[in-house]
N, CA and C of each residue as an Amber inpcrd file, in Angstrom:
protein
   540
  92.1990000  88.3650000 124.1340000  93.3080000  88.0070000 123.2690000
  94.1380000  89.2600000 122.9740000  95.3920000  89.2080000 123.3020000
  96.2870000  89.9420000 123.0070000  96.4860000  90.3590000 121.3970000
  96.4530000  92.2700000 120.6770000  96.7340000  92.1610000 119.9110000
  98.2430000  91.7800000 119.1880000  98.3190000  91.2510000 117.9620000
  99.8750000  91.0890000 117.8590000 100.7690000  92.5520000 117.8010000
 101.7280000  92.8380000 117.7330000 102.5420000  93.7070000 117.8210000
 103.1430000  94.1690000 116.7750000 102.6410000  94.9650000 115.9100000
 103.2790000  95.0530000 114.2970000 104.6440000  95.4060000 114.4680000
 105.4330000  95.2650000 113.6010000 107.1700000  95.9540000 112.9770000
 107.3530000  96.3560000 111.4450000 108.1480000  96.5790000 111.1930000
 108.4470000  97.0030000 110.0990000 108.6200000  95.4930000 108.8650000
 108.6290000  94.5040000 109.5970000 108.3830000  92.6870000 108.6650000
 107.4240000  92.6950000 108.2060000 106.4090000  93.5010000 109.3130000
 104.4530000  92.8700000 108.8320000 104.7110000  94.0420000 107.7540000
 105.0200000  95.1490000 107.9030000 104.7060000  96.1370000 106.5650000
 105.0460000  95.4430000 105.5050000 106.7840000  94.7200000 104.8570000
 107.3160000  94.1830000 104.4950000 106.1990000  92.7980000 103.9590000
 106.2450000  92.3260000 104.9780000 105.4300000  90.9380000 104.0030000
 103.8500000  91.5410000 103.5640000 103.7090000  92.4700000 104.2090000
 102.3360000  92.3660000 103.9090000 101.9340000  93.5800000 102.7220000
 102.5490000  94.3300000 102.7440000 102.4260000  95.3230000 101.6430000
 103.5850000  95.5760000 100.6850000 104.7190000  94.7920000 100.5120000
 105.8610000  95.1710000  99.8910000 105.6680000  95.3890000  98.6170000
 104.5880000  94.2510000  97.6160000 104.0730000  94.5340000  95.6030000
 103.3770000  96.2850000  96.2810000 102.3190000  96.3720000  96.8970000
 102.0820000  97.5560000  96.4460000 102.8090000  98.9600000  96.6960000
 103.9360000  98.8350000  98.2680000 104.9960000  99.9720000  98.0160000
 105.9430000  99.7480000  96.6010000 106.1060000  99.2420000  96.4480000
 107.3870000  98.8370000  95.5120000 106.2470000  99.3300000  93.8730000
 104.8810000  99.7870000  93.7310000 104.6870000 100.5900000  93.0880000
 105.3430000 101.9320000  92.6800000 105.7300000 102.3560000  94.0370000
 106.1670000 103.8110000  93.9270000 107.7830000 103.9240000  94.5360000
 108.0510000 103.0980000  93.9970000 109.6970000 102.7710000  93.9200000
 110.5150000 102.7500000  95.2760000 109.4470000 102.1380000  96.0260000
 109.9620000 101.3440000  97.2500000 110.5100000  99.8450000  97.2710000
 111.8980000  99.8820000  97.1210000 112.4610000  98.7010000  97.7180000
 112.6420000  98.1040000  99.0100000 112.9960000  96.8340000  99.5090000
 112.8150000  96.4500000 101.0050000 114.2280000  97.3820000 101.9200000
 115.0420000  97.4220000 100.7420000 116.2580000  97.9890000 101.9380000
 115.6780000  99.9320000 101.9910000 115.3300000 100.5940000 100.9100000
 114.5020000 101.8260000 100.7820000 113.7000000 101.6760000 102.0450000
 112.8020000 101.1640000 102.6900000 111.5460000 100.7680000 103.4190000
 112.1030000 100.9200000 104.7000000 113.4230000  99.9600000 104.9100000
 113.8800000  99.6930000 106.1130000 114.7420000 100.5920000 106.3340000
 115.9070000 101.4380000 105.5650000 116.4700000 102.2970000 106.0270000
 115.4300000 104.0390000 106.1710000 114.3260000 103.9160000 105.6070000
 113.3840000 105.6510000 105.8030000 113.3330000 104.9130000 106.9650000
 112.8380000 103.9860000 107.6620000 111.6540000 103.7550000 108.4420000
 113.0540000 104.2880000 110.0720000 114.0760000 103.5290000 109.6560000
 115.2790000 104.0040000 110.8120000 115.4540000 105.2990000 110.6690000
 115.4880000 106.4040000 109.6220000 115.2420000 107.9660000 109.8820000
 114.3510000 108.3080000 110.3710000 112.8030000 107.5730000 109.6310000
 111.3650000 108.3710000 110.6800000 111.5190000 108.2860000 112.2690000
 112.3760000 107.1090000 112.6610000 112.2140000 106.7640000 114.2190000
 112.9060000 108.3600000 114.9570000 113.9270000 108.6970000 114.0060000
 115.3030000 109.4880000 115.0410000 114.0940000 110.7050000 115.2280000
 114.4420000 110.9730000 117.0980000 113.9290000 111.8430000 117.4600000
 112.0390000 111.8450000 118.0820000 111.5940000 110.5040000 117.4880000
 110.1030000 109.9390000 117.8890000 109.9930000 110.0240000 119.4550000
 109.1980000 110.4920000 120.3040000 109.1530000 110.2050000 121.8870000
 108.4540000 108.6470000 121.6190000 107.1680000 108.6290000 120.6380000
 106.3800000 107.4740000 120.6360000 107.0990000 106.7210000 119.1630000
 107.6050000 106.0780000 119.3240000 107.4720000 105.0660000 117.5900000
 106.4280000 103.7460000 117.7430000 105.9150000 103.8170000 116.6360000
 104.6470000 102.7490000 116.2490000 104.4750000 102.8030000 114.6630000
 104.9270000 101.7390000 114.3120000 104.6760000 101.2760000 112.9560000
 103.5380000 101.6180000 112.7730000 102.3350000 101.5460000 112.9510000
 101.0620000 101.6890000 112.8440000 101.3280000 103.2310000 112.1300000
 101.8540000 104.1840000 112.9060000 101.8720000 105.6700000 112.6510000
 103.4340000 105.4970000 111.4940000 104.0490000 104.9740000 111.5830000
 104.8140000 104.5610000 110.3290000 104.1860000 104.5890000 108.6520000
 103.5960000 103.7420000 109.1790000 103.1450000 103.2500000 107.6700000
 101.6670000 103.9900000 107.3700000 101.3560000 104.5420000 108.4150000
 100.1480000 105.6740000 107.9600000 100.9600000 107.4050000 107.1280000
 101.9320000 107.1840000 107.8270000 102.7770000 108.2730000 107.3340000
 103.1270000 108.4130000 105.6410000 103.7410000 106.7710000 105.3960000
 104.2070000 106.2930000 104.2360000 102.7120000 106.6710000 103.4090000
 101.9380000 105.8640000 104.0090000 100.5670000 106.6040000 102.7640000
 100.0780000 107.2850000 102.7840000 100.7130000 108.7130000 103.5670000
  99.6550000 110.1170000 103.0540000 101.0060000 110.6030000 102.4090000
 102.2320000 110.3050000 102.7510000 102.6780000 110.7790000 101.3490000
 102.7010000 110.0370000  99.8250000 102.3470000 109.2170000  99.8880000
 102.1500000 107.9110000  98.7810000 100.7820000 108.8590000  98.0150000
  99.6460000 109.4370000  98.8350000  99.1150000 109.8780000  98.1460000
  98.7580000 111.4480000  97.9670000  99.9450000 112.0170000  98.0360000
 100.2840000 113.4540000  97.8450000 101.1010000 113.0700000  97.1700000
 102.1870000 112.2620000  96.6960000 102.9850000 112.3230000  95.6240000
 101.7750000 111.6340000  94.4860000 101.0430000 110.9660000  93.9320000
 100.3910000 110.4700000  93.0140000 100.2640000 111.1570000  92.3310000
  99.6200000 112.3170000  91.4930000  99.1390000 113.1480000  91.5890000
 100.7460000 113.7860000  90.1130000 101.5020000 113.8820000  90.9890000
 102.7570000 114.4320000  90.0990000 103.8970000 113.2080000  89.7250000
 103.4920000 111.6360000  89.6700000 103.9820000 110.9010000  89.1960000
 102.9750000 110.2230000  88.3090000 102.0070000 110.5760000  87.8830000
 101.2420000 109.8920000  87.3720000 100.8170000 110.2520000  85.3400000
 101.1560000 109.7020000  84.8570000 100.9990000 110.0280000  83.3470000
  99.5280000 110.3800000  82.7550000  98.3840000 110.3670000  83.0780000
  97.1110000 110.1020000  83.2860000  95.9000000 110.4660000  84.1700000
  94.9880000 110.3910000  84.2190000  93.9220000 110.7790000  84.6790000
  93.6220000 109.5460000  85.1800000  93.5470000 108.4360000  84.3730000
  92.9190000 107.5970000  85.0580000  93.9030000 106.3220000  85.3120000
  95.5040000 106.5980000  85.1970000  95.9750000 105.8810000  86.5240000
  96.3950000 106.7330000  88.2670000  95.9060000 107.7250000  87.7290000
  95.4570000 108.9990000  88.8240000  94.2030000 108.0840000  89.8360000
  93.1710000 108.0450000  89.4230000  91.9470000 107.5160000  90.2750000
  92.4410000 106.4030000  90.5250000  93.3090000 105.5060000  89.5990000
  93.3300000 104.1300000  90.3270000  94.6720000 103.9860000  90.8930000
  95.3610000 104.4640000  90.9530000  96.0820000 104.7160000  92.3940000
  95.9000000 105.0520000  93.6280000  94.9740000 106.3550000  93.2150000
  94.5520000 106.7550000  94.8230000  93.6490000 105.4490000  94.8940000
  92.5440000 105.5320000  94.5010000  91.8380000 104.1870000  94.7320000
  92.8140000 102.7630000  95.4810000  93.6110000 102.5580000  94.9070000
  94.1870000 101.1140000  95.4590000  95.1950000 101.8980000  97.3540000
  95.3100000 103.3250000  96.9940000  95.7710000 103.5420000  98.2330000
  95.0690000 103.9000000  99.3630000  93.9020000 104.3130000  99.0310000
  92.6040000 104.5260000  99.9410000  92.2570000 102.6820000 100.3860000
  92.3460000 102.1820000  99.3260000  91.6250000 100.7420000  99.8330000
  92.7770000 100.1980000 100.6410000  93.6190000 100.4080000 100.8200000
  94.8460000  99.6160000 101.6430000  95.0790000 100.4750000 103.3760000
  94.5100000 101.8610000 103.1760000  94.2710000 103.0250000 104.0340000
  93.2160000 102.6010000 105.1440000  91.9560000 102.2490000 104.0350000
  90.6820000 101.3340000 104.8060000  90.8630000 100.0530000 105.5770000
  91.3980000  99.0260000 104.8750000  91.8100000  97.8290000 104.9840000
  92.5210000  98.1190000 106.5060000  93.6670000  98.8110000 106.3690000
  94.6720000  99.2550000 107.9040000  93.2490000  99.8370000 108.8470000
  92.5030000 100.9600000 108.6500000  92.1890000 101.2660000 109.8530000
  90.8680000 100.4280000 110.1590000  90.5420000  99.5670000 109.1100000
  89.4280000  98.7500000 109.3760000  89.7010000  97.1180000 110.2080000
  90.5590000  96.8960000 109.9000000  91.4810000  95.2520000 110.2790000
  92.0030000  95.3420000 111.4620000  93.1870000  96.4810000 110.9910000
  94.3600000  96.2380000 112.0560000  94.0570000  97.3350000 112.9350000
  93.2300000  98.1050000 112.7680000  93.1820000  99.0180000 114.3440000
  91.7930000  99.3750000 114.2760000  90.9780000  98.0800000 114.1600000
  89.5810000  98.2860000 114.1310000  88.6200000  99.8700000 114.4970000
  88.9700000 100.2730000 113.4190000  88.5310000 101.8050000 113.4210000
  87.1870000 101.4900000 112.5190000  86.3120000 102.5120000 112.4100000
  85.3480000 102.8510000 111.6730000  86.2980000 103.7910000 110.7560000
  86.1140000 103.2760000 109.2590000  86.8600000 103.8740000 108.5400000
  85.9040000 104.6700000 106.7810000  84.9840000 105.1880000 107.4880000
  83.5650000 105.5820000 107.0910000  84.8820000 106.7990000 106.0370000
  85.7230000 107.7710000 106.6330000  86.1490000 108.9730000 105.9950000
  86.6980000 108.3130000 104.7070000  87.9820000 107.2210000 105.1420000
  88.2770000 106.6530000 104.0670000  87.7010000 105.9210000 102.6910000
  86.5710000 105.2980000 102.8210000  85.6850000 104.4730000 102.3410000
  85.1370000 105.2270000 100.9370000  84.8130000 107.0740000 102.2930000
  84.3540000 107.8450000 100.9010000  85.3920000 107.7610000  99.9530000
  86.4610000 108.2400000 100.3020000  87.3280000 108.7580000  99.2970000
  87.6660000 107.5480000  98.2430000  87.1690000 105.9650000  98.4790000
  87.7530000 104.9370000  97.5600000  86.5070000 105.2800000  96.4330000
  85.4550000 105.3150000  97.2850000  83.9940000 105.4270000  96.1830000
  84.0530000 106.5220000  95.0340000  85.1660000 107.7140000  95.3100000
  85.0840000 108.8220000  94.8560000  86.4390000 108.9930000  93.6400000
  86.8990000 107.7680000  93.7810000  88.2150000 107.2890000  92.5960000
  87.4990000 106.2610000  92.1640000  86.5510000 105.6930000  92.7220000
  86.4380000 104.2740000  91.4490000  85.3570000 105.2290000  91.3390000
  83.8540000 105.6620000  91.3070000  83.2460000 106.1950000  90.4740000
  83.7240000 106.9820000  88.9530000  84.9440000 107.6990000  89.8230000
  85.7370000 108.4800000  88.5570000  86.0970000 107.7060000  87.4630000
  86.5930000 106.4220000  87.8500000  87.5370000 105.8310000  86.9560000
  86.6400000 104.9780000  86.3400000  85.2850000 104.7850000  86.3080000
  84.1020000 104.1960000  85.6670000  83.7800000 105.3950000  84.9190000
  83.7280000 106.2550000  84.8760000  83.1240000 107.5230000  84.4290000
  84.3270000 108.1510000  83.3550000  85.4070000 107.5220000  83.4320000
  86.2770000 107.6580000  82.3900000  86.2170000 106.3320000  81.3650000
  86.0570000 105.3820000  81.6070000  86.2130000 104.1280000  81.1630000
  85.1680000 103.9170000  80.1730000  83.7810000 104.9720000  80.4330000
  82.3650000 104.6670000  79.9360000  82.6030000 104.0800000  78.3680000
  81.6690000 103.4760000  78.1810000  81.5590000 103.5060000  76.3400000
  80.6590000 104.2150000  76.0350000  80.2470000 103.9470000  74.8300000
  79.1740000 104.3990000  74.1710000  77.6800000 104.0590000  74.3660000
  77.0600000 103.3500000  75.7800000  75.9720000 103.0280000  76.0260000
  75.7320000 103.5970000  77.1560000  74.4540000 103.7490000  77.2890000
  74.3640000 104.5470000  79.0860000  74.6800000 103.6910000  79.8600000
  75.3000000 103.8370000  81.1100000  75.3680000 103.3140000  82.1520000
  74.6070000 104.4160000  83.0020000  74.2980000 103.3380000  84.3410000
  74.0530000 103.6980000  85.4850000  74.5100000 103.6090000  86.7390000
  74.3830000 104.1730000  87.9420000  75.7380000 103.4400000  89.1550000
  74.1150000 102.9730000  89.6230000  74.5290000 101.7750000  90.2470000
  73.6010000 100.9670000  91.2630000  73.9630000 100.2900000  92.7150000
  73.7150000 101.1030000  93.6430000  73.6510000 101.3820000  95.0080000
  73.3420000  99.6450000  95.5900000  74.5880000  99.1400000  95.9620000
  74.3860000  97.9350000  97.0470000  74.4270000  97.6840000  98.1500000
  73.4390000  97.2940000  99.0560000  73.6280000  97.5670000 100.7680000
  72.8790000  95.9900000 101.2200000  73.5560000  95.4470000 102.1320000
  72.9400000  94.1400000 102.4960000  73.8680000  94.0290000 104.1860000
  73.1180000  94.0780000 105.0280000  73.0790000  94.0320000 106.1670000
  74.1400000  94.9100000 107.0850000  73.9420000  96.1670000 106.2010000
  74.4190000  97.1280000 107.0700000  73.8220000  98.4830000 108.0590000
  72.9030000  99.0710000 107.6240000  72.3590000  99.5630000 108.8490000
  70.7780000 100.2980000 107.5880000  70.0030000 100.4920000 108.2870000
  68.6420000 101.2930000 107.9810000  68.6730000 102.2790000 107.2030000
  69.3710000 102.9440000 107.2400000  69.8180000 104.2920000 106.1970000
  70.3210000 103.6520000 104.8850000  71.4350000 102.6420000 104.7370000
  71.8470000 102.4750000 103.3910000  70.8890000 101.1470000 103.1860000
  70.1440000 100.3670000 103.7950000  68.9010000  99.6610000 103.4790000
  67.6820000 100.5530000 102.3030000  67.7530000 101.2200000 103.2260000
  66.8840000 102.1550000 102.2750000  67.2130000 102.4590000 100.7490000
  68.5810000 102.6200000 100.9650000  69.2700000 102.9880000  99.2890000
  69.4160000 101.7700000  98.1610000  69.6080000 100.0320000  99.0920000
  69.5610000  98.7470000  98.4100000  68.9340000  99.2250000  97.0450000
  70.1170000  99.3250000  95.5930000  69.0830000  98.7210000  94.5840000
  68.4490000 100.4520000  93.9380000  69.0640000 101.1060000  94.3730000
  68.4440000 102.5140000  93.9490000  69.4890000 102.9190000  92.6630000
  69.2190000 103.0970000  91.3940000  69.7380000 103.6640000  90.1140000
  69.8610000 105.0840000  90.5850000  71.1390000 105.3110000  90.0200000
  71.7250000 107.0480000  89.8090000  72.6450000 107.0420000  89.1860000
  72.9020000 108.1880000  88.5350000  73.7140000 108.5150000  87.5340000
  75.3470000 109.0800000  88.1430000  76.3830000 109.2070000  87.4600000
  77.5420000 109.1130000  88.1340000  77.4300000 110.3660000  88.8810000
  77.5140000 111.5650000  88.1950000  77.1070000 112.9320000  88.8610000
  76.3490000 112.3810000  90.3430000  75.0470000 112.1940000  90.1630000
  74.1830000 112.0920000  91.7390000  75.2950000 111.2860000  92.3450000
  75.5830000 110.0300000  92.1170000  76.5810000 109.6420000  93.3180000
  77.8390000 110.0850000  93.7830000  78.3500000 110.8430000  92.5330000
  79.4030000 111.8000000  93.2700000  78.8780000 113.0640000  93.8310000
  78.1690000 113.8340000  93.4500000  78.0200000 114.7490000  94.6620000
  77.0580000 114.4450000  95.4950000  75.7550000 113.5690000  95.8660000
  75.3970000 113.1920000  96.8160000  76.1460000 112.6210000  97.8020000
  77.5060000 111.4410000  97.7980000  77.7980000 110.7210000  98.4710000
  76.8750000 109.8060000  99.2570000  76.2550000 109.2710000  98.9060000
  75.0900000 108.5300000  99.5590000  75.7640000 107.7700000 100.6760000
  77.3800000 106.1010000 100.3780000  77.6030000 105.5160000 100.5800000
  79.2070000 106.2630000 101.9240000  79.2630000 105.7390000 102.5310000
  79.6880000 105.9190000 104.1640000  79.8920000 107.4230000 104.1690000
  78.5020000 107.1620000 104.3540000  78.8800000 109.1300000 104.9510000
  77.9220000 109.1530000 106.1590000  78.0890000 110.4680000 107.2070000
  77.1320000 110.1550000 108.1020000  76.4700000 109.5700000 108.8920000
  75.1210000 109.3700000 107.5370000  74.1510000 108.9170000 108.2380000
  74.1350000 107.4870000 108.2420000  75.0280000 106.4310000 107.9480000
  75.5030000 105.4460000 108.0850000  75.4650000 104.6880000 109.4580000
  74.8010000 104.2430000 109.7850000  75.3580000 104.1820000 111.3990000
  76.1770000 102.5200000 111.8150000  76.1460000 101.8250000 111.2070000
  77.0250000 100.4580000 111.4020000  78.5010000 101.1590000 112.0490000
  78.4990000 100.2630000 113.1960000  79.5850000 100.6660000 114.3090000
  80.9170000 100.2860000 113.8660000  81.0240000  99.4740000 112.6540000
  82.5850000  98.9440000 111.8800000  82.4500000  99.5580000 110.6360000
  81.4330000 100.6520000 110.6530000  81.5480000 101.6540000 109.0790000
  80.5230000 100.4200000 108.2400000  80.6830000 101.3100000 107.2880000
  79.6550000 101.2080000 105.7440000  80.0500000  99.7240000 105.0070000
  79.7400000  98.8530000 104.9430000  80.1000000  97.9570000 103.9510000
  79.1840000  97.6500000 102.4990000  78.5210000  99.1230000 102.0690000
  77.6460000  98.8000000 101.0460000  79.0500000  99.0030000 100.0570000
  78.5690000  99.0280000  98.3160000  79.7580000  99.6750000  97.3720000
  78.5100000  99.8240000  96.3430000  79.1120000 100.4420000  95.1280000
  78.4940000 100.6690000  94.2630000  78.7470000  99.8600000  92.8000000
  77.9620000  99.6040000  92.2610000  78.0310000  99.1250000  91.0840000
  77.5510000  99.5490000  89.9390000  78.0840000  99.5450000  88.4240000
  77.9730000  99.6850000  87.2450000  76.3940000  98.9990000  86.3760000
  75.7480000  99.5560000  85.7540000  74.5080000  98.5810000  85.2220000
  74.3270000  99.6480000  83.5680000  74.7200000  98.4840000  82.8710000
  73.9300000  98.8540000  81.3750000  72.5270000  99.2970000  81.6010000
  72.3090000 100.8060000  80.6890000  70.9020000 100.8070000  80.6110000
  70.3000000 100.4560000  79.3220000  69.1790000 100.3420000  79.9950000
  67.9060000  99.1850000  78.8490000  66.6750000 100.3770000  78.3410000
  66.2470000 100.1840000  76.8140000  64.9570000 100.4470000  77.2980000
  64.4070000  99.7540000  77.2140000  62.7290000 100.4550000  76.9100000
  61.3480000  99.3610000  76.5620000  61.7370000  98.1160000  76.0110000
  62.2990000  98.4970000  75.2290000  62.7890000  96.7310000  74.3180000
  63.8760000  95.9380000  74.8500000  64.1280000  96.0320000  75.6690000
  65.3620000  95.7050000  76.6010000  66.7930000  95.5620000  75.8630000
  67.1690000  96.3770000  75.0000000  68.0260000  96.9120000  74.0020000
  68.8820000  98.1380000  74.6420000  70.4900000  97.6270000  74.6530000
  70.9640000  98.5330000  75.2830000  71.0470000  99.9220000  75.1460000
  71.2250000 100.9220000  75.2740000  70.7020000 102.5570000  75.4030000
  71.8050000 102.8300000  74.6490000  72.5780000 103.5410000  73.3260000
  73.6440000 104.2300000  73.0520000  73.3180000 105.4470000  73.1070000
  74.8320000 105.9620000  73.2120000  74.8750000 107.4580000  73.6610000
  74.9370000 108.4310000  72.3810000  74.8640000 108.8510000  72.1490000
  74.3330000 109.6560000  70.8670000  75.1110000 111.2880000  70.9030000
């Protein structure tokens, strides 16, 4: 089966709410995209709109009021980064994956309340290495600088599909933990 042939429409229908975050309009979109071409030996939307989001997320950073619409920007632009090289140009997109885990951990780790949390490691039919991790408690620190989740030793040939999750801690009395 033939793949389809992207243009500058599929960007358009398919991502226009989240450019139009960063004050991309459709005629904005369509007239950069006729400057990026001048002078291209190769033009490919594909390399278009990969372009559009590494500067999407080098500008974040100095449009952003916050810390933590900082993580969840990059976050929603890493996941749309993944999504492209995972979908539409069936890549193993293991590099990207880290970097979404490494804005939403953050942005849980800002959000915390006043009870302990824990991050809790989910893996279900992705390869032997993150099997092993199914269900393993760690604290935000260990999962940010370990990186446990698509790194490496990962070996699933379409990348990592574990993620991580949030868990109230309990003790003996099964009474939630406050932070003190």
């Amino acid at each position: 089966m033939k793949k389809k042939q992207l243009d500058i429409e599929w960007v358009i229908k398919n991502h226009f709410p989240f450019l139009q975050k960063f004050g991309l309009d459709e005629a904005k979109i369509r007239e950069h995209y006729e400057v990026w071409k001048v002078g291209k030996i190769s033009i490919s939307i594909n390399n278009y709109f990969w372009y559009i989001l590494q500067n999407i997320i080098a500008a974040i950073p100095v449009q952003v009021s916050s810390e933590e619409q900082m993580y969840q920007l990059n976050y929603d632009t890493y996941f749309i980064m993944w999504e492209f090289l995972a979908y539409v140009e069936s890549k193993n997109a293991n590099h990207v994956k880290k970097l979404m885990h490494q804005n939403e951990l953050k942005l849980w780790r800002l959000k915390q309340t006043n009870f302990k949390v824990e991050v809790v490691i989910i893996s279900k039919g992705c390869c032997d290495y993150c099997e092993s991790l199914n269900g393993k408690l760690i604290s935000f620190e260990e999962a940010l600088d370990k990186e446990y989740l698509a790194s490496d030793k990962c070996s699933r040939e379409k990348g990592c599909n574990c993620c991580y999750s949030v868990l109230n801690s309990i003790d003996e009395n099964g009474e939630l933990i406050r932070i003190t």
